[in-house]
mmCIF file of the N, C-alpha and C atoms, coordinates in Angstrom:
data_MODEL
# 
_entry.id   MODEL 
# 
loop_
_atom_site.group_PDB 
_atom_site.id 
_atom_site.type_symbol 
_atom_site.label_atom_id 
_atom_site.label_alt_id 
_atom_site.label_comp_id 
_atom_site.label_asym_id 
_atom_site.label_entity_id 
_atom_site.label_seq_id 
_atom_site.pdbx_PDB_ins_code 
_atom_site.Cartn_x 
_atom_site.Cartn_y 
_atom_site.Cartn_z 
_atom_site.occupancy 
_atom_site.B_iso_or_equiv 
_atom_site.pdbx_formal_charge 
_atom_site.auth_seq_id 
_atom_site.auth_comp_id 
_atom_site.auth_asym_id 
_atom_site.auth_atom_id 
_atom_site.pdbx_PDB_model_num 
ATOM 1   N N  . UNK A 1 1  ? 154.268 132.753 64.110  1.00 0.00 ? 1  UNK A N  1 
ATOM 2   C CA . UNK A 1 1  ? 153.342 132.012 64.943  1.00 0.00 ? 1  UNK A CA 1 
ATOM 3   C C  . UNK A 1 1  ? 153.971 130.733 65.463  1.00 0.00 ? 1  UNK A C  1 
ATOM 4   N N  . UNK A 1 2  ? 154.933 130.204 64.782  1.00 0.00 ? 2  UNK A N  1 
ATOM 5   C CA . UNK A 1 2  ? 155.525 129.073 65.369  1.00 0.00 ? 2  UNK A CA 1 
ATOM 6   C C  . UNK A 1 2  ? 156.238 129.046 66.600  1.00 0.00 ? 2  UNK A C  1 
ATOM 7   N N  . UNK A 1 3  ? 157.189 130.201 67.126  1.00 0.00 ? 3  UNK A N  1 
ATOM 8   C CA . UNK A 1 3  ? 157.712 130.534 68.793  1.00 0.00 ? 3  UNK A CA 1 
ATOM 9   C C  . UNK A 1 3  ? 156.808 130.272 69.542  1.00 0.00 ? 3  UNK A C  1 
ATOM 10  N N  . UNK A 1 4  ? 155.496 130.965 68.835  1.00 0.00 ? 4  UNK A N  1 
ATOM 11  C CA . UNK A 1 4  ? 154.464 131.414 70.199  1.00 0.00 ? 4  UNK A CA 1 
ATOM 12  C C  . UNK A 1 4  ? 153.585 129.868 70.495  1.00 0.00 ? 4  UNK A C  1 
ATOM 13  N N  . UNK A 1 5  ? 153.420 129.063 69.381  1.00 0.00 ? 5  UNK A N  1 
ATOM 14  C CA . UNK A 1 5  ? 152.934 127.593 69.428  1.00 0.00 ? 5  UNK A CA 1 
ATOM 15  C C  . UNK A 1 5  ? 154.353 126.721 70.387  1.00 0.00 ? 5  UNK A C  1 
ATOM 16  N N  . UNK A 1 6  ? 155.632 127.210 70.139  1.00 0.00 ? 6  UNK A N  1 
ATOM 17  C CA . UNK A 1 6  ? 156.562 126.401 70.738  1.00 0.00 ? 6  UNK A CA 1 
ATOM 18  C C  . UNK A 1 6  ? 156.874 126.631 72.387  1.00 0.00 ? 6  UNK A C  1 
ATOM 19  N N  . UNK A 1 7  ? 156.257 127.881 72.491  1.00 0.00 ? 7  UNK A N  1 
ATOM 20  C CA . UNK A 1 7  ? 156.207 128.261 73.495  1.00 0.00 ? 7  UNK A CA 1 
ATOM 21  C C  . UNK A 1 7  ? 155.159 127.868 74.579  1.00 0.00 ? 7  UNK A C  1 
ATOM 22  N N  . UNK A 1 8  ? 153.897 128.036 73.953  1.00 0.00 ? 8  UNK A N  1 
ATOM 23  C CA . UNK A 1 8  ? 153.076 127.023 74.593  1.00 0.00 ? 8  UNK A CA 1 
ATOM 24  C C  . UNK A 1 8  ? 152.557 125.680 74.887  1.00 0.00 ? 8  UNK A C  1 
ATOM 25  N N  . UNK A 1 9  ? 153.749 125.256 74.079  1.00 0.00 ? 9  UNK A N  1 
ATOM 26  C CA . UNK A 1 9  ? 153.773 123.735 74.228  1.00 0.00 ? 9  UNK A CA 1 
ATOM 27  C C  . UNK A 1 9  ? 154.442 123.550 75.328  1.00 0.00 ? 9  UNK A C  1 
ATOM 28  N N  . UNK A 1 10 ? 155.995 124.041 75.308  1.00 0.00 ? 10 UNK A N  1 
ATOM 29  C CA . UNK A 1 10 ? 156.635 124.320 76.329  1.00 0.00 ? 10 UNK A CA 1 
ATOM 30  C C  . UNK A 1 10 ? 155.788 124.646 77.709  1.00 0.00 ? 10 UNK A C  1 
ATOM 31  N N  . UNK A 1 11 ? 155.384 125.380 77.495  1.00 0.00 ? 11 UNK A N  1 
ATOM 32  C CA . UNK A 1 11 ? 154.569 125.950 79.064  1.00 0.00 ? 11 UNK A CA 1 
ATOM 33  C C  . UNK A 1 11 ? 153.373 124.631 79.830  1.00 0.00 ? 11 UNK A C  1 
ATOM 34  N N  . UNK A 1 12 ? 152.851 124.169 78.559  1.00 0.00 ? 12 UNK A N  1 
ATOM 35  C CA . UNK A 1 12 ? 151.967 122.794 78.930  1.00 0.00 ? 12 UNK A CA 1 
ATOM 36  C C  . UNK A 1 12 ? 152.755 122.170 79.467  1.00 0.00 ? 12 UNK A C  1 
ATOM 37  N N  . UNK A 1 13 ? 153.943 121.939 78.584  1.00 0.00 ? 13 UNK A N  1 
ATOM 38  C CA . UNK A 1 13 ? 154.863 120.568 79.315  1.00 0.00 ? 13 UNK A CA 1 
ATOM 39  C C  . UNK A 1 13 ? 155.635 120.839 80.891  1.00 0.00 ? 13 UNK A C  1 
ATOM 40  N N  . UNK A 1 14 ? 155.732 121.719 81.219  1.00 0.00 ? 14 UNK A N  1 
ATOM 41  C CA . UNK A 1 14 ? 156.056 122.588 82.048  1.00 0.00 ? 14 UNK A CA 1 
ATOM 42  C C  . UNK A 1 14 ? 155.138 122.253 83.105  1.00 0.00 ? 14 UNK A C  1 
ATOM 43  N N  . UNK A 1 15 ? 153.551 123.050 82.713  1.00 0.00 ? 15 UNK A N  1 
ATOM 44  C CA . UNK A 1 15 ? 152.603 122.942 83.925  1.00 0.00 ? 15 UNK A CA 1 
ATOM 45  C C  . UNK A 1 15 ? 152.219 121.147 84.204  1.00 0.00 ? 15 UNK A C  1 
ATOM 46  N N  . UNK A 1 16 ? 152.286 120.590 82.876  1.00 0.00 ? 16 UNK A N  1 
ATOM 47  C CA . UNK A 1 16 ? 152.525 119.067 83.199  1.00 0.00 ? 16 UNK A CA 1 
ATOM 48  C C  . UNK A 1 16 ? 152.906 118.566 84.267  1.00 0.00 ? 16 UNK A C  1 
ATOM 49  N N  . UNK A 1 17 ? 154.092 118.901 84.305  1.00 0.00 ? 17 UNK A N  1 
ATOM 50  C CA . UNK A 1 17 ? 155.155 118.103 85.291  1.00 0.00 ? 17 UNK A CA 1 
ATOM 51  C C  . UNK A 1 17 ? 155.140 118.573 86.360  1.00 0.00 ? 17 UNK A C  1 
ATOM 52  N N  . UNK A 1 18 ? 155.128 119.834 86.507  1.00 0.00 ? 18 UNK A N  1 
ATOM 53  C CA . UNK A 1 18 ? 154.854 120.395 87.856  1.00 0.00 ? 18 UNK A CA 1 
ATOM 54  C C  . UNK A 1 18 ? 153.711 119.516 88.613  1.00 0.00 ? 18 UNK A C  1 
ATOM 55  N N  . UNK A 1 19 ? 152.697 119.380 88.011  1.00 0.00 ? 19 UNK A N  1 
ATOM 56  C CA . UNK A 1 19 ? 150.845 118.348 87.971  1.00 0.00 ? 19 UNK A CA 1 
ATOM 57  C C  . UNK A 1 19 ? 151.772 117.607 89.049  1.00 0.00 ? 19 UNK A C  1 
ATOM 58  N N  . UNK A 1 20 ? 152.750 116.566 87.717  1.00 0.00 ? 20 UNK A N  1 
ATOM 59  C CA . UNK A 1 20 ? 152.973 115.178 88.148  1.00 0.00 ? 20 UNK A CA 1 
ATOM 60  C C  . UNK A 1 20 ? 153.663 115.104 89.320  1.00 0.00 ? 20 UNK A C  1 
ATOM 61  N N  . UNK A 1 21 ? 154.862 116.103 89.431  1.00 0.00 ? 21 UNK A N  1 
ATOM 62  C CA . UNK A 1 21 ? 155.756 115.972 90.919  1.00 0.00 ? 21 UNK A CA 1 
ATOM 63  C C  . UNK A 1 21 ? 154.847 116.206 91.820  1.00 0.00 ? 21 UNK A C  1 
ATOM 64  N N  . UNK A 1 22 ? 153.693 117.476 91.839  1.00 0.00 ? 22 UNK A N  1 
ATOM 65  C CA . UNK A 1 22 ? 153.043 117.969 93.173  1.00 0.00 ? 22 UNK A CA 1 
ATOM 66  C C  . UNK A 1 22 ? 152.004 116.653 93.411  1.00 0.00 ? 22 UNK A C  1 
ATOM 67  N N  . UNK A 1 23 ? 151.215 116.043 92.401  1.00 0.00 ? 23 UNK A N  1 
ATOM 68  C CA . UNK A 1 23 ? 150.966 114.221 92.242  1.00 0.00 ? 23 UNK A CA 1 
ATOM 69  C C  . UNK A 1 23 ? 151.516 113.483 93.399  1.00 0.00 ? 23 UNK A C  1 
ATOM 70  N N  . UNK A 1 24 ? 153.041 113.446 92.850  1.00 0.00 ? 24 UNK A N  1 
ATOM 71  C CA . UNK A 1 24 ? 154.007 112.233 93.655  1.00 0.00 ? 24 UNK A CA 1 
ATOM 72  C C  . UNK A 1 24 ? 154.132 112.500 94.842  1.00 0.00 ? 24 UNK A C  1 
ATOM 73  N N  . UNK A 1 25 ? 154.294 113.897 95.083  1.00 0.00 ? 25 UNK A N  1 
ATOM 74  C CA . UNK A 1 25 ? 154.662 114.326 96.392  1.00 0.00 ? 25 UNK A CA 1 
ATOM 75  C C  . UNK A 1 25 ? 153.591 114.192 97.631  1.00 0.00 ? 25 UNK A C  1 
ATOM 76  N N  . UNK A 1 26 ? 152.230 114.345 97.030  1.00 0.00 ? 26 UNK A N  1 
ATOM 77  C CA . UNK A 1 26 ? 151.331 114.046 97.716  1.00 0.00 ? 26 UNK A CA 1 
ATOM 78  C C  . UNK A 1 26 ? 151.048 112.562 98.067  1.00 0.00 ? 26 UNK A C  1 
ATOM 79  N N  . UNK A 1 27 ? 151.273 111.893 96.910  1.00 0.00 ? 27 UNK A N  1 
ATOM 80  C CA . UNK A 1 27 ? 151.070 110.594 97.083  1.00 0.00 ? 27 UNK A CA 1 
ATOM 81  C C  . UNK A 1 27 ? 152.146 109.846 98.298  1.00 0.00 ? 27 UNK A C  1 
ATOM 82  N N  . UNK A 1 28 ? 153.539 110.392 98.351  1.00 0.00 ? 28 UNK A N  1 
ATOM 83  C CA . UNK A 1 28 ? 154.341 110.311 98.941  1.00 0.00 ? 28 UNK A CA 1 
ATOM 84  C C  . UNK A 1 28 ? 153.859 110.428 101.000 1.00 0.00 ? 28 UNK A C  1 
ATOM 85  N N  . UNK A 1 29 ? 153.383 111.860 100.838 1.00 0.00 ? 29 UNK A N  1 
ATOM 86  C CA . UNK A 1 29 ? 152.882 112.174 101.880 1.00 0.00 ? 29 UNK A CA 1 
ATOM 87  C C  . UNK A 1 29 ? 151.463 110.715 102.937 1.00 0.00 ? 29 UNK A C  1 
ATOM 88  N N  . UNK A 1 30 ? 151.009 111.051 101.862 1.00 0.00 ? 30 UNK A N  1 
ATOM 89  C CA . UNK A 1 30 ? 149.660 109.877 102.031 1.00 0.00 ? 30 UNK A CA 1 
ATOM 90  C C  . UNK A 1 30 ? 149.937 108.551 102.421 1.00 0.00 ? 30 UNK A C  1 
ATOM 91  N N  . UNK A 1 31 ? 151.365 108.404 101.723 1.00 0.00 ? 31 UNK A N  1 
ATOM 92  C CA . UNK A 1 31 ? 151.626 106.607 102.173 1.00 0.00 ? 31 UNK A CA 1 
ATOM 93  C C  . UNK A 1 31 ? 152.325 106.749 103.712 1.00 0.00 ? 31 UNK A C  1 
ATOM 94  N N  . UNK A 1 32 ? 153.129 108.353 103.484 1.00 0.00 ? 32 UNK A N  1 
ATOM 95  C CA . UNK A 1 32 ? 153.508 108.146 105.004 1.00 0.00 ? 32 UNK A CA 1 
ATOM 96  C C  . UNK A 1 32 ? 152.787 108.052 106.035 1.00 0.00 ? 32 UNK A C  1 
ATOM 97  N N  . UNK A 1 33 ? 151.323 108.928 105.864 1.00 0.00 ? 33 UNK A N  1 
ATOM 98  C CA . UNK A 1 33 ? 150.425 108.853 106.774 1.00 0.00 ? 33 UNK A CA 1 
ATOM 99  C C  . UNK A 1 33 ? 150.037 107.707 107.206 1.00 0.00 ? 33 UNK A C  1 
ATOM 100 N N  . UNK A 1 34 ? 149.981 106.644 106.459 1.00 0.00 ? 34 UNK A N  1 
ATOM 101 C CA . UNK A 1 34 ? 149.346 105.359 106.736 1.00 0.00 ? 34 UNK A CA 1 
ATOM 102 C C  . UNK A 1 34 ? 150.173 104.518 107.211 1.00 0.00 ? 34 UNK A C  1 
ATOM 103 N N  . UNK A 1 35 ? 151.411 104.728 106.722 1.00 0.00 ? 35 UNK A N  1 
ATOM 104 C CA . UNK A 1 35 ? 152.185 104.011 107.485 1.00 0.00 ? 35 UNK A CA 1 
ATOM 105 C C  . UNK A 1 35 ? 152.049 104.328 108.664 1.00 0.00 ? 35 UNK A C  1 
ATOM 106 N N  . UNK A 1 36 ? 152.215 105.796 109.177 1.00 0.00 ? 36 UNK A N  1 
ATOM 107 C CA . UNK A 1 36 ? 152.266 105.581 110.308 1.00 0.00 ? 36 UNK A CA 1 
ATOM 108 C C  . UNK A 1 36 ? 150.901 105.910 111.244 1.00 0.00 ? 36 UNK A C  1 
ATOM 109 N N  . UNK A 1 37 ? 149.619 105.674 110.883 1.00 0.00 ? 37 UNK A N  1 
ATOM 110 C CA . UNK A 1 37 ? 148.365 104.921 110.924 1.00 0.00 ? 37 UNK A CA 1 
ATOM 111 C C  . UNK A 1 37 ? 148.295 103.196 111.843 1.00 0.00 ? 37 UNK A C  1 
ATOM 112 N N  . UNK A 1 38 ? 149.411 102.806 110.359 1.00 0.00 ? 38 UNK A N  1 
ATOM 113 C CA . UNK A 1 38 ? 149.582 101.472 110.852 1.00 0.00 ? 38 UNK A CA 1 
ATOM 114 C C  . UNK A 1 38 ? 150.062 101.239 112.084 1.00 0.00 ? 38 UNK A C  1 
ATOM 115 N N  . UNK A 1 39 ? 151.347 101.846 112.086 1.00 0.00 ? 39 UNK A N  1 
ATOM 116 C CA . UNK A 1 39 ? 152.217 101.966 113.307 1.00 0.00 ? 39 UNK A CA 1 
ATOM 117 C C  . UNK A 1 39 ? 151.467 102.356 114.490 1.00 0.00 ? 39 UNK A C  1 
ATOM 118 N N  . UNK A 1 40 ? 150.750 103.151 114.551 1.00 0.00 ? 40 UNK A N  1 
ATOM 119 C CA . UNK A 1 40 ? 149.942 103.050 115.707 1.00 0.00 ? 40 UNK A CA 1 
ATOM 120 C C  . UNK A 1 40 ? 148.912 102.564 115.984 1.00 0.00 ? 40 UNK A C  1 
ATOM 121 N N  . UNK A 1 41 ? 148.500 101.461 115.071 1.00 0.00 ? 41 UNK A N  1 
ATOM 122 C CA . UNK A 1 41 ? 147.491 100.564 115.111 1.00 0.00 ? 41 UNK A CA 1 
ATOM 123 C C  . UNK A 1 41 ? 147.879 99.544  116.053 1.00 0.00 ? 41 UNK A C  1 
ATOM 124 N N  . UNK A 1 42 ? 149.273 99.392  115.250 1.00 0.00 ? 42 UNK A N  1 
ATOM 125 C CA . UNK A 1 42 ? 150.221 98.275  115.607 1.00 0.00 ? 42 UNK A CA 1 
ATOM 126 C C  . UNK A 1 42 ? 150.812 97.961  117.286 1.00 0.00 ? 42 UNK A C  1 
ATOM 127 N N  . UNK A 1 43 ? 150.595 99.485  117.800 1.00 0.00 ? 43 UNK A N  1 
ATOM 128 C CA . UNK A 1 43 ? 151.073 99.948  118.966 1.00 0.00 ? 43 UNK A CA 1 
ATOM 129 C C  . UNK A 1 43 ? 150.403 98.856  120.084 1.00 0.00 ? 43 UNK A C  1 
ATOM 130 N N  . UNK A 1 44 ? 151.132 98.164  120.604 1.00 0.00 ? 44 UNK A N  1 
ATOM 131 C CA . UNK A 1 44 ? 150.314 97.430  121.970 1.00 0.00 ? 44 UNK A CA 1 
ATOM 132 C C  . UNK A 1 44 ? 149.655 98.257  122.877 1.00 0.00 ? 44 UNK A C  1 
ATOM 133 N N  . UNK A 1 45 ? 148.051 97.976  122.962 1.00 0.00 ? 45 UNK A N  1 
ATOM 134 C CA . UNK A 1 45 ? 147.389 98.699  123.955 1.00 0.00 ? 45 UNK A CA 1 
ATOM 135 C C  . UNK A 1 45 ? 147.792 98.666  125.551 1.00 0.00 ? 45 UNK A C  1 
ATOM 136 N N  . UNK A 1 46 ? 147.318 99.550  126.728 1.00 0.00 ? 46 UNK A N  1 
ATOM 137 C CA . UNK A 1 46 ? 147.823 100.016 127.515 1.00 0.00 ? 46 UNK A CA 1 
ATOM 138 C C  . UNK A 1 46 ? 147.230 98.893  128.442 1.00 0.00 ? 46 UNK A C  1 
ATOM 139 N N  . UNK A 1 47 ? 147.862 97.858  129.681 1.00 0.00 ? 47 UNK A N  1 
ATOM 140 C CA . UNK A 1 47 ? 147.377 96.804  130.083 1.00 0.00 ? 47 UNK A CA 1 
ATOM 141 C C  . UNK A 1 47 ? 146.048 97.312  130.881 1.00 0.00 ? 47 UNK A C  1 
ATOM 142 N N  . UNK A 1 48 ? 144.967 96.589  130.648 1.00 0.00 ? 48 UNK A N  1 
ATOM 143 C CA . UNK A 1 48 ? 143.997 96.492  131.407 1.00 0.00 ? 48 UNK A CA 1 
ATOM 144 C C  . UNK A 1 48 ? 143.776 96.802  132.875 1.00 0.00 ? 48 UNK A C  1 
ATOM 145 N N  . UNK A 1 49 ? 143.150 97.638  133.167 1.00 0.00 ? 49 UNK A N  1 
ATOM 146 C CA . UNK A 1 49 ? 143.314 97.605  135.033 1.00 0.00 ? 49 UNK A CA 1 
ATOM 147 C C  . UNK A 1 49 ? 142.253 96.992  135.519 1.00 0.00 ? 49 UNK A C  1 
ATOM 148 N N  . UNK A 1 50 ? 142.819 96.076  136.540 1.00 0.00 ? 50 UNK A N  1 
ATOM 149 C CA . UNK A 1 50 ? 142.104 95.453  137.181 1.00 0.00 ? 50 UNK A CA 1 
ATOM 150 C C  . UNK A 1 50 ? 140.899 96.054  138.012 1.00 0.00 ? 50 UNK A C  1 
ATOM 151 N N  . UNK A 1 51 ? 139.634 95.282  138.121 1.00 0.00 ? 51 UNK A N  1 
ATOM 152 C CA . UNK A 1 51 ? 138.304 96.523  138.213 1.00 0.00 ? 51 UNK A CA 1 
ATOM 153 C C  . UNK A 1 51 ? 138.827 96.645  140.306 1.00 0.00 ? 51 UNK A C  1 
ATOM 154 N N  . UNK A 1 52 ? 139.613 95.284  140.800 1.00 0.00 ? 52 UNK A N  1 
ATOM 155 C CA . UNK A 1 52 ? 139.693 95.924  142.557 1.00 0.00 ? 52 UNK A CA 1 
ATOM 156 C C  . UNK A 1 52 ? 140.686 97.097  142.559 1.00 0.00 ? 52 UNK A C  1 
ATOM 157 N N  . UNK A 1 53 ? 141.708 97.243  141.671 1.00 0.00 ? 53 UNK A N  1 
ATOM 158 C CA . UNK A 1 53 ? 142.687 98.442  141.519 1.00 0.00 ? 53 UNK A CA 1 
ATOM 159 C C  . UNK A 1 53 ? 142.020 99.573  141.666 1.00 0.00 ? 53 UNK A C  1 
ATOM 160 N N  . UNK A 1 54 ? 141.186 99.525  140.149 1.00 0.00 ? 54 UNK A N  1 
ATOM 161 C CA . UNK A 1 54 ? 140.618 100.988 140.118 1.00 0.00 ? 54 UNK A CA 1 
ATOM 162 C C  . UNK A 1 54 ? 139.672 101.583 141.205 1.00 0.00 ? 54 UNK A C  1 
ATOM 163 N N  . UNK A 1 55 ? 138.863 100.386 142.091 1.00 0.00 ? 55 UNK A N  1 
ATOM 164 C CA . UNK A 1 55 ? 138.186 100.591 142.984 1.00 0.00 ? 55 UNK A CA 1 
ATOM 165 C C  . UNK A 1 55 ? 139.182 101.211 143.918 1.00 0.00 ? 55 UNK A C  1 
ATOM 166 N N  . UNK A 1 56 ? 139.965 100.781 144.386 1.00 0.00 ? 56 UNK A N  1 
ATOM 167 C CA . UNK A 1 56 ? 141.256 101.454 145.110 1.00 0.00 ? 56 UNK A CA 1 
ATOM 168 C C  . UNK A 1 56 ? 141.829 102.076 145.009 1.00 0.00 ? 56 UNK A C  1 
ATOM 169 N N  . UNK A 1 57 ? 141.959 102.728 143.795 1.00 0.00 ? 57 UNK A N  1 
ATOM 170 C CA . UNK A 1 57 ? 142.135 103.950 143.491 1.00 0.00 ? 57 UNK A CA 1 
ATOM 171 C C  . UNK A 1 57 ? 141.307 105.059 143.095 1.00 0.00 ? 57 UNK A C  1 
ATOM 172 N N  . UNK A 1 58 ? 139.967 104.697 142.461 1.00 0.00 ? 58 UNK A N  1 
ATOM 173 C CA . UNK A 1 58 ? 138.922 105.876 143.232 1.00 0.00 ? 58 UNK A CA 1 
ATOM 174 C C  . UNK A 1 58 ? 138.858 106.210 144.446 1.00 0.00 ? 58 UNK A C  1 
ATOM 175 N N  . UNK A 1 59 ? 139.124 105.620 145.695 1.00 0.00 ? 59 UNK A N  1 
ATOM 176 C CA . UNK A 1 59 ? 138.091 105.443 147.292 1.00 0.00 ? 59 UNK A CA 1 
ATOM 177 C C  . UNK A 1 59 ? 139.938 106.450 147.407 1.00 0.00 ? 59 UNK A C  1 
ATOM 178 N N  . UNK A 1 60 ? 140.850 105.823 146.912 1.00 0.00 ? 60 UNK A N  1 
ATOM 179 C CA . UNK A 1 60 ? 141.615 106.892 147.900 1.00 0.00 ? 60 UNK A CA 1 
ATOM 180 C C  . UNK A 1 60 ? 142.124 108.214 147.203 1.00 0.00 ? 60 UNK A C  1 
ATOM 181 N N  . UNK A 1 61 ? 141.263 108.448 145.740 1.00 0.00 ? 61 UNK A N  1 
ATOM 182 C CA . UNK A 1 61 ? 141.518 109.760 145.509 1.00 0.00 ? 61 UNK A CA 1 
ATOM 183 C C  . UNK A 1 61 ? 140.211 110.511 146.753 1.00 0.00 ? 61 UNK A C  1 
ATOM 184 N N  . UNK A 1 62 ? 138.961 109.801 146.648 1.00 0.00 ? 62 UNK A N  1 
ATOM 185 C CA . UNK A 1 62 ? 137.910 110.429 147.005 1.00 0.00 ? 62 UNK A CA 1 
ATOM 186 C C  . UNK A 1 62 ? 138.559 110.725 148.308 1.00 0.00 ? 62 UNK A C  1 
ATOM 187 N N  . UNK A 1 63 ? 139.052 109.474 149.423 1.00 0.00 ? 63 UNK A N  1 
ATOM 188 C CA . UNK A 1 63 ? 139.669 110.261 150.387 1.00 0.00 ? 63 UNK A CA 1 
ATOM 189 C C  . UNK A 1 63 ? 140.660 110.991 150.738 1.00 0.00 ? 63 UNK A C  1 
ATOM 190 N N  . UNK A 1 64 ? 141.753 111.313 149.439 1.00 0.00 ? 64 UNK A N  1 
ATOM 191 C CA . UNK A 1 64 ? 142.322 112.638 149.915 1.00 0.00 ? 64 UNK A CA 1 
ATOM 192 C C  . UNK A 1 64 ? 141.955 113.575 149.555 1.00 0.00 ? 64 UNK A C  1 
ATOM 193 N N  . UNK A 1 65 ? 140.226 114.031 148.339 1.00 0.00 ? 65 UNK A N  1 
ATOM 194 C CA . UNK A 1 65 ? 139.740 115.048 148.379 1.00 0.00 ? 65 UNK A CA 1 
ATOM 195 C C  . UNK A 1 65 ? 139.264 115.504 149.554 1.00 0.00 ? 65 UNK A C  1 
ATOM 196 N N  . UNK A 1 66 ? 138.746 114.505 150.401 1.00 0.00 ? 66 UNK A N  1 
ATOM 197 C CA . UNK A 1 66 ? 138.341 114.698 151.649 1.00 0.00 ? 66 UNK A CA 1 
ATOM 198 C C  . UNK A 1 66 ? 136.927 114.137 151.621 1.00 0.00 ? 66 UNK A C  1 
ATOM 199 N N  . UNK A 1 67 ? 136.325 113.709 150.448 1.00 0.00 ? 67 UNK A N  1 
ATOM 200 C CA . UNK A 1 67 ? 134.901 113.328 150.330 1.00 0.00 ? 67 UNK A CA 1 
ATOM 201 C C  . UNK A 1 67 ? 134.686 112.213 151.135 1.00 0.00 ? 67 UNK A C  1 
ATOM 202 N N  . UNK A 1 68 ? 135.728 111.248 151.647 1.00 0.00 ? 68 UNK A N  1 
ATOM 203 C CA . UNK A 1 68 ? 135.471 110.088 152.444 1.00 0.00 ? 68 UNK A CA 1 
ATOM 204 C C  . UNK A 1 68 ? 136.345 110.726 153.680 1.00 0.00 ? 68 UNK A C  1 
ATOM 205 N N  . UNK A 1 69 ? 136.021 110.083 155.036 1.00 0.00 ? 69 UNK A N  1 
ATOM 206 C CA . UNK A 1 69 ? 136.543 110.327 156.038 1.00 0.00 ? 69 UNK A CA 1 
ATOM 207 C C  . UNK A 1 69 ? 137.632 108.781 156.605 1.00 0.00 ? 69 UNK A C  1 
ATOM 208 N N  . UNK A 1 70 ? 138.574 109.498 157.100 1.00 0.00 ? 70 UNK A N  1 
ATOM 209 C CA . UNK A 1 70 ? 139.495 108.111 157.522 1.00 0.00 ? 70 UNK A CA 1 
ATOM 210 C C  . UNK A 1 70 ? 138.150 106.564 157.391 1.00 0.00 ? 70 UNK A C  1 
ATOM 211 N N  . UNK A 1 71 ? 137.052 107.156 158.390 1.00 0.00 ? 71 UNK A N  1 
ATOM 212 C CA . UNK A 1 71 ? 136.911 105.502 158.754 1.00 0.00 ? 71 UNK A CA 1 
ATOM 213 C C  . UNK A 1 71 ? 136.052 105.352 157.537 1.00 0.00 ? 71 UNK A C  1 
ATOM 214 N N  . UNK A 1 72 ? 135.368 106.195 157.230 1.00 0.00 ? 72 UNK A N  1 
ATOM 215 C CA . UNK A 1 72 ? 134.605 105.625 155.343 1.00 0.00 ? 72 UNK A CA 1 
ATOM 216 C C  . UNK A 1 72 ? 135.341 104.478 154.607 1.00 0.00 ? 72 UNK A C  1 
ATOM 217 N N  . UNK A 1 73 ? 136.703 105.451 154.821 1.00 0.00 ? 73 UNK A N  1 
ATOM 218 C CA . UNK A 1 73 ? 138.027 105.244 153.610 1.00 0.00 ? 73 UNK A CA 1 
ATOM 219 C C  . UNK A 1 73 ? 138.402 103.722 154.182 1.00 0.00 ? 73 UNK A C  1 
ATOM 220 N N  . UNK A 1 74 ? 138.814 103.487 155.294 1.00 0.00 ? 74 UNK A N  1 
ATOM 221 C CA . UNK A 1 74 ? 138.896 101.912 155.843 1.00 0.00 ? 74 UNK A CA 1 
ATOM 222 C C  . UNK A 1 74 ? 137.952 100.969 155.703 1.00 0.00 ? 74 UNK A C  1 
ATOM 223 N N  . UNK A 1 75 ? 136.768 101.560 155.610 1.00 0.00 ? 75 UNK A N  1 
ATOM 224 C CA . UNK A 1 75 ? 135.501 100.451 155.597 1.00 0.00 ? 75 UNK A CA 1 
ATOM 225 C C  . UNK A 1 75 ? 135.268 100.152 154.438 1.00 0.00 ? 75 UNK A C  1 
ATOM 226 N N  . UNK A 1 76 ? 135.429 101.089 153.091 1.00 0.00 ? 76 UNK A N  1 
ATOM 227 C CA . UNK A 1 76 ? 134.832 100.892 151.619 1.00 0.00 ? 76 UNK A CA 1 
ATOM 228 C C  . UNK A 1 76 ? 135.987 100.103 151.207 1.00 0.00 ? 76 UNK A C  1 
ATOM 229 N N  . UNK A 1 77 ? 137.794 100.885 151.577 1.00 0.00 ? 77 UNK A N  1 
ATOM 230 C CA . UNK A 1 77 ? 138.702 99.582  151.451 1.00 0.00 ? 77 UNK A CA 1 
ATOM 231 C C  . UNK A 1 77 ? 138.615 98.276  151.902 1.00 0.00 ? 77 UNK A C  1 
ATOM 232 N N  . UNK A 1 78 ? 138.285 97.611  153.188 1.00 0.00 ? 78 UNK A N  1 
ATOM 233 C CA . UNK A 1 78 ? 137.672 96.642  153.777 1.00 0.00 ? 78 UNK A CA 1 
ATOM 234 C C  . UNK A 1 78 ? 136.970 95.900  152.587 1.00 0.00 ? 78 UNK A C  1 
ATOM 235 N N  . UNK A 1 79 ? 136.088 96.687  152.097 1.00 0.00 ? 79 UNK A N  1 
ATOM 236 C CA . UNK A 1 79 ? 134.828 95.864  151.831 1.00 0.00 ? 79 UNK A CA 1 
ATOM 237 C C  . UNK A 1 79 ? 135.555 95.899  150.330 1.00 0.00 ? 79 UNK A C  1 
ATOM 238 N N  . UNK A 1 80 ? 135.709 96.368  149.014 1.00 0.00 ? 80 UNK A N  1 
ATOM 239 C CA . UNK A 1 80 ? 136.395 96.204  148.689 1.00 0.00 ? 80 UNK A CA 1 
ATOM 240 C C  . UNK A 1 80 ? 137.512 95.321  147.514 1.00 0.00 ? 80 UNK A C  1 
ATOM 241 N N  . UNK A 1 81 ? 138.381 95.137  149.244 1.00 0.00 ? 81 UNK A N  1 
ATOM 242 C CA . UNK A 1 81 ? 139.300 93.850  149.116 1.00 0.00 ? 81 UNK A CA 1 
ATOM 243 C C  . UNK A 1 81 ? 138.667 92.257  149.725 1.00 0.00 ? 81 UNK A C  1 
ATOM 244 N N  . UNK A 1 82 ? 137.672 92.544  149.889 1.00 0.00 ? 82 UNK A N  1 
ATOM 245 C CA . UNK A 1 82 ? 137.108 91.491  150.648 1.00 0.00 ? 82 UNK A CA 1 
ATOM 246 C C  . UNK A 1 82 ? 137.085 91.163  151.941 1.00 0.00 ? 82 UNK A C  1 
ATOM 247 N N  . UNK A 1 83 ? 138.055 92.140  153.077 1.00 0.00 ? 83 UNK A N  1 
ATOM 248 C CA . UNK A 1 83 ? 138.123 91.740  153.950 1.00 0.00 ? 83 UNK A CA 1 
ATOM 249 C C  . UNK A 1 83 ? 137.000 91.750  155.172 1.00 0.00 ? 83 UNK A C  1 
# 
């Protein structure tokens, strides 16, 4: 009876460690995640667009869908930019 007790001690100590590396390894994993969490926390956001830009760039997607017509497209630019 003593092999078979030495044996399963063995096998505990065994499934032990296996526990502890697959443990570390995860833990390992997890810090990388956050690091790079951080890192893209960290990331400088994309600059602000100015609200007459985007106006100017809606009016002339709309007019090369065709939804505005040349003189729409001159008058809503006009107005606008202020002119």
């Amino acid at each position: 009876m003593g092999a078979k007790s030495a044996q399963k001690g063995a096998q505990e100590q065994a499934n032990a460690q296996a526990a502890a590396q697959q443990e570390a390894e995860q833990s390992a994993q997890i810090a990388e995640l956050q690091a790079q969490q951080a890192a893209a926390a960290a990331a400088p956001a994309a600059p602000a667009v100015d609200p007459k830009t985007a106006e100017l760039q809606n009016l002339a997607n709309l007019h090369a869908q065709g939804v505005l017509t040349d003189e729409e497209y001159a008058a809503a630019k006009a107005k606008a930019l202020g002119i």
